[in-house]
C-alpha positions, 0 to 999 in steps of 0.5 A: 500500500502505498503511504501518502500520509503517516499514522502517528502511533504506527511503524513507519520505518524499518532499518537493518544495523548489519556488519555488511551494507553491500552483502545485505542490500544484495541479500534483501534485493534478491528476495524482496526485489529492493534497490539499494541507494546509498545516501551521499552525504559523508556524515550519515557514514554508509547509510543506504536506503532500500527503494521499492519501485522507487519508494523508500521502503527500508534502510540498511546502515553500520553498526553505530555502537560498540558492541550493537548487534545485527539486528532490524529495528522499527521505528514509531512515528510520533509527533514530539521524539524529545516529549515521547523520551520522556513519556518512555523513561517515566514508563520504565523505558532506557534510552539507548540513543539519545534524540538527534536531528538527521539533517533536514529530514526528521529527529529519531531517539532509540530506546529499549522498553522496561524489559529490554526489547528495543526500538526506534522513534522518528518526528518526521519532517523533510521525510516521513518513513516508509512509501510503502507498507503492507504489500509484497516487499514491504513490512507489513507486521511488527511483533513482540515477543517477551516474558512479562505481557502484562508490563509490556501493554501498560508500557507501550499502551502508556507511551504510544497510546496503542489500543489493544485487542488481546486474545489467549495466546497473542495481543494486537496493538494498534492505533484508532482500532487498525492493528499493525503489530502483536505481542507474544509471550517468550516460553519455554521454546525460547532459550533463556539466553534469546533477549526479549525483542521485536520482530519484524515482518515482511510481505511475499507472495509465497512464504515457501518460494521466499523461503527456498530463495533466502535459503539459496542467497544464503539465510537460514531458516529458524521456522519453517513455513507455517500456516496461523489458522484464518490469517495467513502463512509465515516463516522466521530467517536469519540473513547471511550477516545474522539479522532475524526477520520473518516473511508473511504472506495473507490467506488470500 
């Protein structure tokens, strides 16, 4: 879908940290059909724009921090980063990164919620987020998965003000009722090593044909294609640098 106007509250940007840009542009281009376009300017240090049909849909940067894994984080639109800092440190929230202007373009601060997992918020200004989202090649879902539930709703419903649609086994969060992301508790299938974190989704067209194909450009697969009965079909990968994403496609 393409985005004309970003929901506060919603991901609107998704980046790679990766200890590769080049080996991973090539990676994501091969299976999401991305386009690597590398900012010129000297300062952003190698930070490089995924376009998709000339949109900007995701980036792929440096590992910025001494001892910052490869990872993909989302980051959250808000109106005020410096307003959303202080919300999230009241909250229990650690800052990571602390509130920057990126040139003309926007101001982003990075934090990790009470138990850890981690972050990004962006104040756009010259440039919003992504151009696309929800469609094949582009996020379409962001997910949580962590040990205490309870204190992460009240931490992200207090910050982001994100309405909630809780089932048994899995919670939605969403703003204005549309829901963008899910919450899932860490049990006993998660090592006590694997930190809570947020995982990121991408939409293919064929979760097994985009699992063959990551698997030839050399990911690997951590689960398998599998389907979530009257929702669609998944499957969790690593990329060859060690970034951890998923792959979805809806039931049709």
């Amino acid at each position: 879908m393409k985005i004309t106007e970003t929901q506060l509250g919603a991901p609107c940007w998704a980046e790679l940290g990766t200890t590769d840009i080049d080996a991973a542009g090539s990676f994501y281009g091969g299976l999401l059909g991305w386009q690597p376009e590398a900012e010129p300017n000297t300062e952003a240090g190698g930070y490089t724009m995924m376009l998709l049909d000339d949109d900007p849909v995701a980036a792929v940067t440096p590992l910025y921090q001494e001892g910052q894994p490869v990872a993909w984080t989302a980051s959250i639109a808000v109106a005020d980063v410096d307003a959303t800092v202080r919300a999230a440190t009241e909250a229990g929230g650690v800052l990571i990164a602390e509130p920057m202007d990126v040139f003309d373009l926007g101001r982003f601060a990075v934090l990790a919620d009470p138990a850890g997992a981690v972050i990004s918020i962006w104040q756009g200004r010259a440039f919003q987020g992504a151009g696309r989202l929800n469609e094949t090649g582009a996020l379409c879902w962001i997910e949580l998965r962590t040990r205490d539930t309870a204190a992460a709703q009240a931490f992200y419903t207090s910050v982001f003000g994100w309405t909630v649609n809780a089932g048994d086994a899995y919670t939605q969060f969403g703003v204005d009722g549309k829901d963008f992301g899910g919450m899932m508790a860490m049990g006993d299938d998660f090592p006590d090593g694997i930190p809570p974190h947020w995982a990121l989704y991408f939409g293919v067209d064929d979760v097994d044909a985009a699992v063959t194909r990551a698997t030839s450009l050399g990911a690997q697969v951590h689960v398998p294609g599998t389907d979530i009965p009257d929702t669609g079909r998944f499957a969790l990968l690593t990329d060859p640098q060690g970034g951890a994403f998923a792959v979805y496609t809806p039931k049709s």
